[in-house]
N, C-alpha and C positions, 0 to 999 in steps of 0.2 A: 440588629443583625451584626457579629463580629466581622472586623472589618481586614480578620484575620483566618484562614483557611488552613485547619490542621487535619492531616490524616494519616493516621498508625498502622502501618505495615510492615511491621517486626521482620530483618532487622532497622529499617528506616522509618524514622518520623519526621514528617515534609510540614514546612509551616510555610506557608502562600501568603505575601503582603497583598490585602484585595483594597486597595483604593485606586484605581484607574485614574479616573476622573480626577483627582491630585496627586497621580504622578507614582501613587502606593508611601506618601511623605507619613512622615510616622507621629500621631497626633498624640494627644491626651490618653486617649482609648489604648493604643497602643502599649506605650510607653508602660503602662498602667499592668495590661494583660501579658504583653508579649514575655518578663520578666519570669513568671507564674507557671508560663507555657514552660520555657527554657529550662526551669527549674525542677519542674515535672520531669521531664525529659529525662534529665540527666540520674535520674532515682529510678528511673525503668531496665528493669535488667535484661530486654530481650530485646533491646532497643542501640543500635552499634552505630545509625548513622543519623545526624540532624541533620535536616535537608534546609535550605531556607533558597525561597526564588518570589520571583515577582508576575502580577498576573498586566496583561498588558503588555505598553512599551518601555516602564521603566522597571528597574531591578526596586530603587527606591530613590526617593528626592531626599532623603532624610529628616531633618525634625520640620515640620510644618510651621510656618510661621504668619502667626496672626496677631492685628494691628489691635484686635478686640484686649490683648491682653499685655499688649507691652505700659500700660499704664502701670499695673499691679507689680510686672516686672521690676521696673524700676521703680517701685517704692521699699526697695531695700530687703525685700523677701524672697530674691530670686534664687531659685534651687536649678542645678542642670538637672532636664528631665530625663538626661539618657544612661543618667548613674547607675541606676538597678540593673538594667537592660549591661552595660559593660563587665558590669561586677558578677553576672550570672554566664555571661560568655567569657570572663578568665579562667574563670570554674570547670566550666563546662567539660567533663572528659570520656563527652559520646567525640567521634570524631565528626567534624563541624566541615558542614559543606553548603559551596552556596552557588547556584548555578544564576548566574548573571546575565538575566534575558535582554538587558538595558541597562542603561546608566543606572550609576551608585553615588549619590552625592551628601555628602557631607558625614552623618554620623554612619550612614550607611555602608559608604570607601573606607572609611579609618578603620570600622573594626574587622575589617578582612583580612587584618595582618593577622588577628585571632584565629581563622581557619586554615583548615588541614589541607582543604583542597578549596580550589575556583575554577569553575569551567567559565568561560566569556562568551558571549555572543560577539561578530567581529565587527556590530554596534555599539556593543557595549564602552561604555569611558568611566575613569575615575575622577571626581572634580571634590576639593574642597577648597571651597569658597569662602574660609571662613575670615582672610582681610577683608574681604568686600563688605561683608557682614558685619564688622567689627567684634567678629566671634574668636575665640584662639580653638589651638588642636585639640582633638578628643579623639575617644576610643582609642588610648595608648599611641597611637601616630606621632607622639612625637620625641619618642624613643624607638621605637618600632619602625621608621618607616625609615631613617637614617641607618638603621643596622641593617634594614633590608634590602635598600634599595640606593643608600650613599647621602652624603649630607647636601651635595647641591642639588643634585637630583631633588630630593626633598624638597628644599628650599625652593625650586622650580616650584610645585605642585600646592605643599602646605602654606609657605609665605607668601607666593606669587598667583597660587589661583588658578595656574595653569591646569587645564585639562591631561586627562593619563588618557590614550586611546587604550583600547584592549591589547594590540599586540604589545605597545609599548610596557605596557605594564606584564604583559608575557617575559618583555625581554629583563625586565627589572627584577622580577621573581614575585611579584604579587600577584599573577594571577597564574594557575598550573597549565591550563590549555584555553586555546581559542578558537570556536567552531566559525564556517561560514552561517549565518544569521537560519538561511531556511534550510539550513540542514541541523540547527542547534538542538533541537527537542529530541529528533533524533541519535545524536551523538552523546548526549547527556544519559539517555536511559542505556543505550551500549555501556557507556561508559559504570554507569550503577549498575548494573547488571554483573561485570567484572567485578566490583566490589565485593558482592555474594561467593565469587568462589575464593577470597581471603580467609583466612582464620580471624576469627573474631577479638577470639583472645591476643591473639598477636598484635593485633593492632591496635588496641583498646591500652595494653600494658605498655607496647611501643611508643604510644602517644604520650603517657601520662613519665615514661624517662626520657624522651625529648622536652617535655616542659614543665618539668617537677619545678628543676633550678632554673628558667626564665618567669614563671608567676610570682615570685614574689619584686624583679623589676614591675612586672606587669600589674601588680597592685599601686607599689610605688605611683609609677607613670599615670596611674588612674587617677589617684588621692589628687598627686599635683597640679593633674589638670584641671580639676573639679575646683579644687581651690583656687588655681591663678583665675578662672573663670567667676568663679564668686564672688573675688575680688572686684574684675574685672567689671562686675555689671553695676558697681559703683559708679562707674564713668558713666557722663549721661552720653559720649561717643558715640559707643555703645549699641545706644538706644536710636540714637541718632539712625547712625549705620543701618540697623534694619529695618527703621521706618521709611527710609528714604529706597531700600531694597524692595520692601512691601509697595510703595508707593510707583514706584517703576514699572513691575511684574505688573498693576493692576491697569496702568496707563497703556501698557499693550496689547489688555484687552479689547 
């Protein structure tokens, strides 16, 4: 059973992260399909908005991390899993929207500087944790999140780990609005519903002259991060970092 929930209602195509029970953290399976989906998507010509949300309490934990595979990891063959999946959301020129039922952590937060639009639940927070982890930035965040939202700012969030609340991040410019939590579901389909009486066209061609000349930093920022990370899992640090992260998360079960 996909562990991913998509459904087509021209002009919107909704993809549902469905893992609850871990948080909707984006596995193997995912990584795998979600790219496939994305790519589809964007070849559909009566198709104007990508929808993406999360089922449950979280938006998504981001890459799911298991101790079953950090051996293979670190025998020098480590590939970041969330490459295809970024490389298919730089592309992307349905207009990208994500309605944020819950937190967003890790590859989940970064690539949201990729979208058009962010509705928040006023639960919702941004957290990359990737010093804890001994991970570095991904999903363009770290170019992207200095032009958007300033370099200490950044450095708060990307270097330090700190958590983004929802409004905070309203006030920043990464997210576009923030609902009260039990009125979210509601205020998201208003809110998509206004979407419908736009010109399709207009926004479709609008989108693609606001970031014709920012995709190719946004490849750049991609390549470089995929590489210092590559590099990066040479360190057995590294490896350290997230065993020691996995090790913790399990202790407090």
């Amino acid at each position: 059973m996909s562990e991913l929930i998509t459904k087509r209602e021209p002009p919107f195509f909704y993809i549902t992260f469905k893992r609850p029970a871990k948080k909707n953290a984006f596995n193997a399976a995912i990584y795998q399909e979600l790219p496939k989906i994305v790519n589809q998507v964007n070849k559909d010509e009566e198709i104007v908005f990508t929808v993406f949300t999360g089922n449950g309490d979280f938006f998504s934990a981001g890459t799911e991390l298991n101790s079953n595979k950090l051996e293979d990891q670190g025998s020098g063959s480590f590939k970041p899993p969330y490459g295809p999946l970024a490389e298919e959301m730089i592309e992307h020129k349905k207009i990208l929207i994500a309605l944020l039922n819950g937190p967003a952590i890790g590859i989940a937060a970064t690539l949201l500087s990729l979208f058009d639009l962010v509705l928040a639940s006023d639960r919702a927070y941004l957290l990359a944790p990737f010093a804890k982890l001994g991970l570095l930035a991904e999903g363009t965040s770290s170019t992207n999140w200095p032009q958007l939202i300033g370099r200490i700012k950044t450095a708060k969030h990307l270097l330090f780990a700190e958590p983004i609340s929802a409004k905070e991040a309203h006030q920043s410019g990464l997210v576009s609005h923030v609902y009260p939590h039990d009125k979210f579901e509601e205020e998201c389909q208003k809110y998509l519903k206004y979407l419908t009486t736009l010109a399709p066209g207009s926004l479709l061609i609008t989108k693609e002259l606001m970031v014709k000349n920012l995709r190719p930093n946004w490849r750049n920022t991609h390549a470089d991060e995929m590489n210092a990370l590559i590099l990066r899992s040479k360190d057995k640090e590294m490896f350290d970092f997230i065993a020691k992260s996995i090790q913790q998360r399990k202790s407090k079960l």
